[in-house]
C-alpha positions as CSV (number, residue, x, y, z in Angstrom):
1,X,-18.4,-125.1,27.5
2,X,-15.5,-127.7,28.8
3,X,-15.8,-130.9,30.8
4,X,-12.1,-131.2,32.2
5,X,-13.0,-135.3,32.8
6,X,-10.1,-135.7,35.3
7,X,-8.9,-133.0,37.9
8,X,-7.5,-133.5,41.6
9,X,-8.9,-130.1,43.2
10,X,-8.9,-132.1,46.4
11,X,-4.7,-131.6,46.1
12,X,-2.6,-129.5,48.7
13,X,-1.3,-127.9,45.8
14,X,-4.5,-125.9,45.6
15,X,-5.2,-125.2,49.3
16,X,-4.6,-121.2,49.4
17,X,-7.0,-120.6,46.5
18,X,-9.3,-123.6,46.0
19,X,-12.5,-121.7,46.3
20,X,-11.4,-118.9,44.6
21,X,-10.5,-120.5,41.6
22,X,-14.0,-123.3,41.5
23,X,-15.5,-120.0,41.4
24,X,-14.4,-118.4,38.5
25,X,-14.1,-122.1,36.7
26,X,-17.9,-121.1,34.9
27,X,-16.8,-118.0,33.7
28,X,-13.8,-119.5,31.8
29,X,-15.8,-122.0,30.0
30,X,-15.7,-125.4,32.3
31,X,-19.4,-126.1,32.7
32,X,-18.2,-129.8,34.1
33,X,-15.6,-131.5,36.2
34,X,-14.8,-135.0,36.8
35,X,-12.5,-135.2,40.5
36,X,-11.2,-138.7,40.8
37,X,-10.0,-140.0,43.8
38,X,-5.7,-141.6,44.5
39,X,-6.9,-142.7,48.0
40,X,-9.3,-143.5,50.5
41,X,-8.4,-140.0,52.1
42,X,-8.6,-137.8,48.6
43,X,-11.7,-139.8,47.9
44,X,-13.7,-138.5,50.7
45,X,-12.0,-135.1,49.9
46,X,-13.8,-135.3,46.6
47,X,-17.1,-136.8,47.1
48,X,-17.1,-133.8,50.0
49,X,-15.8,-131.5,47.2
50,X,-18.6,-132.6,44.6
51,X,-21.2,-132.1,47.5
52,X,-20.3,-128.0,47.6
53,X,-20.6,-127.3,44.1
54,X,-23.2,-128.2,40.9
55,X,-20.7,-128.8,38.1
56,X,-18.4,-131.0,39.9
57,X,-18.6,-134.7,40.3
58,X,-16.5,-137.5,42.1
59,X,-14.8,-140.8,41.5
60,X,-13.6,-142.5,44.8
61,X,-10.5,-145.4,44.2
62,X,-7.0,-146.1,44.8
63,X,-4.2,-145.0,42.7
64,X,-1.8,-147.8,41.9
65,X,0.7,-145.8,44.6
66,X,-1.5,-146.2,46.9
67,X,-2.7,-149.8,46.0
68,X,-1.1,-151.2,50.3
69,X,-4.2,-149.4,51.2
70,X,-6.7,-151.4,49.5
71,X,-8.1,-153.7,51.5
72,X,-11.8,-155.4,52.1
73,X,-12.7,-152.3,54.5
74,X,-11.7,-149.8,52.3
75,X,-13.9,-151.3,49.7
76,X,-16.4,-151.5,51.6
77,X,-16.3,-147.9,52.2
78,X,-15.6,-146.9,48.4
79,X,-19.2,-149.1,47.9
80,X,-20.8,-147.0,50.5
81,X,-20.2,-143.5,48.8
82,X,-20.5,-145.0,45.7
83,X,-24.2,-145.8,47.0
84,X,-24.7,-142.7,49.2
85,X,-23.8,-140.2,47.1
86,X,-25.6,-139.8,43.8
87,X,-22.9,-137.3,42.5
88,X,-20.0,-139.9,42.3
89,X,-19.9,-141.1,39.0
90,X,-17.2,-143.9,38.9
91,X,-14.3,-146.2,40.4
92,X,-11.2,-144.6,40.1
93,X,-8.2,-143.7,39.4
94,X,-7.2,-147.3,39.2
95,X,-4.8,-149.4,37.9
96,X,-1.0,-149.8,37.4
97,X,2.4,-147.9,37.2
98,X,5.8,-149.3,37.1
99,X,7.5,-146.2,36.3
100,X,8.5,-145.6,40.1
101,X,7.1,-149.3,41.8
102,X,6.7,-147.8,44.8
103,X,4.3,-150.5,45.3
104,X,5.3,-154.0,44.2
105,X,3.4,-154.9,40.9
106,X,1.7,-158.3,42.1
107,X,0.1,-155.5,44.6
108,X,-0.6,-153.0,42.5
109,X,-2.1,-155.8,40.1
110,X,-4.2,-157.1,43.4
111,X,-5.6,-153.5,44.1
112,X,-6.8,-152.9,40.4
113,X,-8.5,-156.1,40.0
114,X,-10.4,-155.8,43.3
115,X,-11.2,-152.3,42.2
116,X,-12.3,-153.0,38.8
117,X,-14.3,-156.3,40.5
118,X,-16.1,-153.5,42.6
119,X,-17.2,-151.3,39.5
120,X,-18.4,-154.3,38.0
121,X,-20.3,-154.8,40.9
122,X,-21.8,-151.6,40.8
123,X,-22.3,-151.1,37.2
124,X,-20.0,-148.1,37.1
125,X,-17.2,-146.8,34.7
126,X,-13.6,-146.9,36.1
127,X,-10.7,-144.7,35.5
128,X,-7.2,-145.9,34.7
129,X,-4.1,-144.7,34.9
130,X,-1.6,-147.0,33.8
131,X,2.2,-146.6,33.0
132,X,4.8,-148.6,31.4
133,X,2.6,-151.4,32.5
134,X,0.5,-152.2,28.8
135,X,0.9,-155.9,28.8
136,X,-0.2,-156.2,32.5
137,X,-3.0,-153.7,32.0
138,X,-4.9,-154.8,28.9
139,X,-4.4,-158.6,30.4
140,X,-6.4,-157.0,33.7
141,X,-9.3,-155.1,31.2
142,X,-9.7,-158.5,29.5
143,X,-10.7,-160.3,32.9
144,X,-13.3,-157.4,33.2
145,X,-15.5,-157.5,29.7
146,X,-18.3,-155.7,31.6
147,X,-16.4,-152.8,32.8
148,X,-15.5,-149.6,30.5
149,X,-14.4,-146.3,31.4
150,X,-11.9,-144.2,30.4
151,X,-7.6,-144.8,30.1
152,X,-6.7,-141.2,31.5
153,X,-3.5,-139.3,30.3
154,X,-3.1,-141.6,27.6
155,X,0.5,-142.8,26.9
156,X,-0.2,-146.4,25.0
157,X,-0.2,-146.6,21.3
158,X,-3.0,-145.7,18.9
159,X,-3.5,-149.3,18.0
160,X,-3.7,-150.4,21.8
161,X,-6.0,-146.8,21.6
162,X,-8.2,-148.7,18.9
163,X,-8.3,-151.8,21.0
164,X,-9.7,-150.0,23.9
165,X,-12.4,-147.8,22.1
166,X,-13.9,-151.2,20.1
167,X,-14.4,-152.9,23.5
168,X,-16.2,-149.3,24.5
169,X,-13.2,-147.5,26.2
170,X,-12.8,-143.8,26.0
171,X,-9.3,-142.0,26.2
172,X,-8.5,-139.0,27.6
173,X,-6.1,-136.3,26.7
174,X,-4.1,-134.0,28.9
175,X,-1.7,-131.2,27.8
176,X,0.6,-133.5,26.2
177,X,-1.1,-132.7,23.0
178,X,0.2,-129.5,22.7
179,X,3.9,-130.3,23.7
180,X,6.2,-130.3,20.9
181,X,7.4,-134.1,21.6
182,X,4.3,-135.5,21.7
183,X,4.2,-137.7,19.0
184,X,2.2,-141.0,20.1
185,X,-0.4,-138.6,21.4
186,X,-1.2,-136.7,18.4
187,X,-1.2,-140.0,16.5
188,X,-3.8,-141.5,19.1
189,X,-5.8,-138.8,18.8
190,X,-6.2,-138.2,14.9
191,X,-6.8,-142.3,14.9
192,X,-9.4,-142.6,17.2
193,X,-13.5,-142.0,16.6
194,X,-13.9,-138.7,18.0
195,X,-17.0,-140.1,19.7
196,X,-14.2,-142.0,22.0
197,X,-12.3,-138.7,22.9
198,X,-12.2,-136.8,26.7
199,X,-10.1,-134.3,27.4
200,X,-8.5,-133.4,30.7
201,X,-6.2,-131.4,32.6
202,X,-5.2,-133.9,35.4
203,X,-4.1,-130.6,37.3
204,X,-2.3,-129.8,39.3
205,X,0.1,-131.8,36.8
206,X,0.6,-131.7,32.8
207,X,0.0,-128.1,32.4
208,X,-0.2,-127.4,28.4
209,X,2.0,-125.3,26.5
210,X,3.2,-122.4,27.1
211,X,2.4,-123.3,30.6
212,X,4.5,-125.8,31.0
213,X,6.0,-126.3,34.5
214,X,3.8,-124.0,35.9
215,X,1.1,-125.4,38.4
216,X,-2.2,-126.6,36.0
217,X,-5.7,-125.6,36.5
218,X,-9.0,-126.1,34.7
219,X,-8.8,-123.2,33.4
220,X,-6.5,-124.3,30.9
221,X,-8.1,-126.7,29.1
222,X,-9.0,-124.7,26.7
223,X,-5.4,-125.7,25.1
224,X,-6.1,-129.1,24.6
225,X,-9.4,-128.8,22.9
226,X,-7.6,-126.3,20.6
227,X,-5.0,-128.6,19.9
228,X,-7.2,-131.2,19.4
229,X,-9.1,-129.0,16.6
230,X,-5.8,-128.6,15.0
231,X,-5.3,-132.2,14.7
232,X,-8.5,-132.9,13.8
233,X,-9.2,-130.0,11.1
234,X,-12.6,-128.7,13.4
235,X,-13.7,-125.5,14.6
236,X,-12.9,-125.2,18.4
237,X,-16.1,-124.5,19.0
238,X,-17.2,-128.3,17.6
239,X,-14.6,-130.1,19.4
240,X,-16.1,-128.0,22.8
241,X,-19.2,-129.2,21.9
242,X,-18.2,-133.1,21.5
243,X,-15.9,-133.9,24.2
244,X,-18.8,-132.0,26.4
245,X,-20.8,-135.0,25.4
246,X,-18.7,-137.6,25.5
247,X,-17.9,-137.0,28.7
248,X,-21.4,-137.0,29.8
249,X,-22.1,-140.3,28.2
250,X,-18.9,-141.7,30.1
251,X,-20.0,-140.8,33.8
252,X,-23.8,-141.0,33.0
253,X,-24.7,-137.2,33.9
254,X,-27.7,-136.1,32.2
């Protein structure tokens, strides 16, 4: 079985066949499911989400596009189903992305480190997403010692990778590992401990090859943990077996 550590089921992108699809999710291997949060909206949407069905947990945070949002009430609110529910697992996703800016970066940089101040608080893991924002980024995780988690969709190097996992960061992997072009990620990912590797789908985005540019689903990760066997010389089976349990250890599910 799979634990796909990062998928938004909560999006409109999935609102004709939502159900239909969580249902079948066992049957095609996915025995776990991280859903994180980009807003205080889609954060209720997935603690709600993670009520309805065993296998599925929550993460409630603001996405760094949504960082204008994050204000002392909202915290407040992310702190109460953080403490309500037993089923949400971590602050997140968090953190920073210049690609687009459609939020200025001293915001953006505002938003993260009140988040990441939160899971401090709370003794739970955060999830990042940060883009062509490194510098800023590891500058923010170095004001936090105490907080770990996991950099989702992982675009740094693999010796930023190795600077992450030695201070107890995991790093996730999405279906950029099977695209042609994906050079940094295949080098992250054959560098790493294994015991510091997640893999995810982030759906509906990064569908794997030969998917690609279709709408992405759980049920695809079965692509990256093959691809992820390739680079690491395993049986699929093995690498099933490990990322199951690191993602475990990184949200704390028995």
């Amino acid at each position: 079985m799979l634990f796909d550590t990062h998928a938004h089921m909560d999006d409109r992108a999935f609102n004709e066949d939502r159900d239909a699809l969580l249902a079948r999710l066992p049957e095609q291997g996915i025995g776990l499911l991280m859903n994180p949060g980009c807003s205080l909206a889609s954060s209720r949407d997935a603690v709600a989400l993670a009520a309805r069905y065993d296998y599925i947990y929550a993460a409630v945070g603001s996405h760094p596009d949504a960082a204008d949002e994050v204000t002392p009430a909202v915290l407040d609110e992310y702190r109460l189903l953080c403490k309500q529910n037993s089923k949400v697992r971590a602050i997140g996703e968090i953190g920073l992305d210049y690609h687009y800016e459609d939020v200025p970066r001293q915001r953006q940089q505002e938003a993260f480190r009140a988040q990441m101040g939160l899971a401090a608080e709370l003794t739970l893991p955060v999830i990042v997403h940060e883009r062509e924002a490194h510098e800023d980024g590891m500058r923010i995780v170095e004001e936090f010692p105490a907080v770990t988690g996991v950099f989702h969709c992982y675009s740094g190097s693999a010796e930023m990778a190795k600077w992450l996992v030695s201070r107890g960061w995991y790093i996730g992997f999405t279906g950029v590992l099977t695209f042609k072009n994906a050079r940094k990620a295949v080098e992250t990912a054959a560098a790493i401990p294994l015991d510091r590797i997640v893999l995810e789908t982030d759906c509906p985005y990064m569908s794997p090859e030969p998917f690609r540019g279709r709408r992405n689903d759980p049920g695809r990760l079965y692509r990256m943990a093959e691809a992820l066997a390739q680079i690491r010389d395993l049986p699929v089976e093995k690498i099933h077996e490990i990322t199951m349990e690191n993602g475990k250890r990184l949200y704390r599910i028995p």
